[in-house]
Each structure stands twice: as structure tokens, then as C-alpha cells.
C-alpha positions as protocol buffer text, in pm:
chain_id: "A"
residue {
  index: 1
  type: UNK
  ca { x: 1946 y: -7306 z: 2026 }
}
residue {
  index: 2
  type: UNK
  ca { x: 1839 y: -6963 z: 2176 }
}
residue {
  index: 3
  type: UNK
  ca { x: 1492 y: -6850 z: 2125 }
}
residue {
  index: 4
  type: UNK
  ca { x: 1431 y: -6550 z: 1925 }
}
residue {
  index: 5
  type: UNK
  ca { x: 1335 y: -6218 z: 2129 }
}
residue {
  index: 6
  type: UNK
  ca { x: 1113 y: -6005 z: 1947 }
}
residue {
  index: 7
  type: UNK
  ca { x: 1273 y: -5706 z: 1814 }
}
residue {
  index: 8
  type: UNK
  ca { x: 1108 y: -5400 z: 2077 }
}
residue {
  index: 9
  type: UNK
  ca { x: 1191 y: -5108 z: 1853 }
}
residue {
  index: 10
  type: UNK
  ca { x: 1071 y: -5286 z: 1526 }
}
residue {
  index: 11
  type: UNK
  ca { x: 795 y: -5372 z: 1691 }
}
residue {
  index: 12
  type: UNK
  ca { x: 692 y: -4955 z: 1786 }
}
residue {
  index: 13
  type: UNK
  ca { x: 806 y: -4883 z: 1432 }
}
residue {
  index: 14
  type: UNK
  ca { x: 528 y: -5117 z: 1292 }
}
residue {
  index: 15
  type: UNK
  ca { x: 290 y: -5005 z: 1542 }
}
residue {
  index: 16
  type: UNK
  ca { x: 354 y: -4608 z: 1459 }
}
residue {
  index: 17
  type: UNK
  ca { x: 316 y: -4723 z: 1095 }
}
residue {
  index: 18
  type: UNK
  ca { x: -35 y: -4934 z: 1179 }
}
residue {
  index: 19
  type: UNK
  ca { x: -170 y: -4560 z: 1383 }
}
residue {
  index: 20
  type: UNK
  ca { x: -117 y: -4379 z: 1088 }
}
residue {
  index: 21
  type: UNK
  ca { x: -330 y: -4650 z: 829 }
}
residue {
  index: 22
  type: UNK
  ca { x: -592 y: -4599 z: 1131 }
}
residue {
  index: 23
  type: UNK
  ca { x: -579 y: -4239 z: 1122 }
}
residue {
  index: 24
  type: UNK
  ca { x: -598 y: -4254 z: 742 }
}
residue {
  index: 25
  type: UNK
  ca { x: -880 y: -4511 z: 741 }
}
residue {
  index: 26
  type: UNK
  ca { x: -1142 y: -4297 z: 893 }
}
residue {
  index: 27
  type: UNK
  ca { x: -1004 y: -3945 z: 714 }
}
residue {
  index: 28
  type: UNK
  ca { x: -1034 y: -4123 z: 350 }
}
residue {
  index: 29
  type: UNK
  ca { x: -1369 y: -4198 z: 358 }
}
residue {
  index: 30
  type: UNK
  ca { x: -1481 y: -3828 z: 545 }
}
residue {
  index: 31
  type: UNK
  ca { x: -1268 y: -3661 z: 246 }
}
residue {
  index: 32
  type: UNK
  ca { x: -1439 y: -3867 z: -64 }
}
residue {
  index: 33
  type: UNK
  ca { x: -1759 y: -3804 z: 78 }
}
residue {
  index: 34
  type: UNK
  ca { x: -1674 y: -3480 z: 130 }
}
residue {
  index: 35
  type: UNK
  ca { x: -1634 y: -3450 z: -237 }
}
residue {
  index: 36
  type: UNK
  ca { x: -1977 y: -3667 z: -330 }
}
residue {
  index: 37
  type: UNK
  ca { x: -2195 y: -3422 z: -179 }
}
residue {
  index: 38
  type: UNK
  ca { x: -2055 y: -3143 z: -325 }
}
residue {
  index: 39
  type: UNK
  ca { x: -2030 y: -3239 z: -742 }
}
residue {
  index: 40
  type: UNK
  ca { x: -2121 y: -2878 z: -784 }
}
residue {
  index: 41
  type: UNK
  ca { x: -1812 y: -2736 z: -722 }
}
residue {
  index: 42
  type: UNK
  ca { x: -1511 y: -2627 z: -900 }
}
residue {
  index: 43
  type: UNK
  ca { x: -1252 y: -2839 z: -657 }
}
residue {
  index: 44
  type: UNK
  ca { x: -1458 y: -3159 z: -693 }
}
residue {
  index: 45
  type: UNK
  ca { x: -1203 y: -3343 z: -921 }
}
residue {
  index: 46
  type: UNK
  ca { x: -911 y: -3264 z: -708 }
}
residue {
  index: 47
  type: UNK
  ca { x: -1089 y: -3339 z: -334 }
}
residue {
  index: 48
  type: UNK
  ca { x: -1178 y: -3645 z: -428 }
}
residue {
  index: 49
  type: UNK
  ca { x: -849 y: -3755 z: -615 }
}
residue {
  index: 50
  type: UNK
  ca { x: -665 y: -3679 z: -279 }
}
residue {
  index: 51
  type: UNK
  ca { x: -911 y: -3863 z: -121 }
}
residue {
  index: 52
  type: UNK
  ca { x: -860 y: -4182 z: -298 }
}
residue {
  index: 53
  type: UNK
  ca { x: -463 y: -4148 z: -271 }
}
residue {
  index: 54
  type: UNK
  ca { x: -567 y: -4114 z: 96 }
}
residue {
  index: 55
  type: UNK
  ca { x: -722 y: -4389 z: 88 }
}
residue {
  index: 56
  type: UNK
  ca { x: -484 y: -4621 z: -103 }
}
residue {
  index: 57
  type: UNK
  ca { x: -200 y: -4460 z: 160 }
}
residue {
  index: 58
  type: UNK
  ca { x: -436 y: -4621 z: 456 }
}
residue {
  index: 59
  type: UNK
  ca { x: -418 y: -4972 z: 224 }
}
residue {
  index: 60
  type: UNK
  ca { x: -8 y: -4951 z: 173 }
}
residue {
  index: 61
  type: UNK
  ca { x: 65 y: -4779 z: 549 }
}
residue {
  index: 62
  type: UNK
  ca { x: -151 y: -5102 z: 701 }
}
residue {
  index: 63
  type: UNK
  ca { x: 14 y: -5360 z: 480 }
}
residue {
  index: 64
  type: UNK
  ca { x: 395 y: -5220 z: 570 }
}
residue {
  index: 65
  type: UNK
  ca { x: 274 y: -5215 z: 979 }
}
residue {
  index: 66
  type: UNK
  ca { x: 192 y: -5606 z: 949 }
}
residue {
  index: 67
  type: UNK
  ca { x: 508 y: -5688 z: 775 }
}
residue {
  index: 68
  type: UNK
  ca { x: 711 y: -5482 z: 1019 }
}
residue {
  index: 69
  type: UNK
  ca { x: 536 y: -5618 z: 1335 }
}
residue {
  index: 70
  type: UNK
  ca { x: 522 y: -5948 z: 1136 }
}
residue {
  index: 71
  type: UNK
  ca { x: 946 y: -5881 z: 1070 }
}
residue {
  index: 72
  type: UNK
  ca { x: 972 y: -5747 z: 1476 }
}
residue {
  index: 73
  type: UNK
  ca { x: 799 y: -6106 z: 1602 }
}
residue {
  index: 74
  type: UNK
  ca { x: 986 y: -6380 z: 1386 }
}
residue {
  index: 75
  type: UNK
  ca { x: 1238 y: -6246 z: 1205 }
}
residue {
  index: 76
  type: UNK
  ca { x: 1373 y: -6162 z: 852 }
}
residue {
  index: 77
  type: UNK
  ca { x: 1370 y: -6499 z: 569 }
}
């Protein structure tokens, strides 16, 4: 029985998709704050809602990266 090679090009597409939850991970954060300090104002509501989908993107983006590097290194069940 063969060993099983890991799969290069699912393994980059995992990657790309871990980059962008990184990306996302530190802009989230910036963006609610963002909206924190300034209450005041009229576009409060709407910063931070786009911040929190940011956020939750960063959570879904990082979870599909490990499956796909996870799917790259040992295969589909």
C-alpha cells in the first residue's frame, strides 16, 4: 500500500484561506473599537455590526483553512 502524498494545491488553498482569518483577526477588533470610542455618532450601529460580521468571518475563514489543510494532509473520510 502506497503512502498518501499530501495534496500541494489543497494545501495553498487552505493556507490562502488561513491569511485571510489572519488578516481579519487583527482588522475586527481595530473596527469594533473603532466604533466603542465613538457611541456619539450617527454610524455607530452600523460600524460596529460590520465589525462583528468581521469578526465572525475571521472565526468561519480559520475553521475552513484547518479543515482544508487538515483535507490537503490526510485525506477526505
Amino acid at each position: 500500500m502506497e503512502p498518501k502524498k499530501t495534496d500541494k494545491e489543497l494545501l495553498g488553498k487552505g493556507v490562502q484561506h488561513m491569511a485571510i482569518a489572519f488578516i481579519f483577526m487583527f482588522i475586527s477588533p481595530v473596527i469594533i473599537h473603532s466604533a466603542f470610542k465613538n457611541q456619539d455618532h450617527p454610524l455607530y450601529i452600523p460600524i460596529l455590526v460590520l465589525g462583528i460580521i468581521s469578526a465572525i468571518f475571521a472565526i468561519l475563514m480559520a475553521f475552513k483553512g484547518l479543515k482544508t489543510i487538515m483535507n490537503s494532509i490526510f485525506g477526505k473520510k
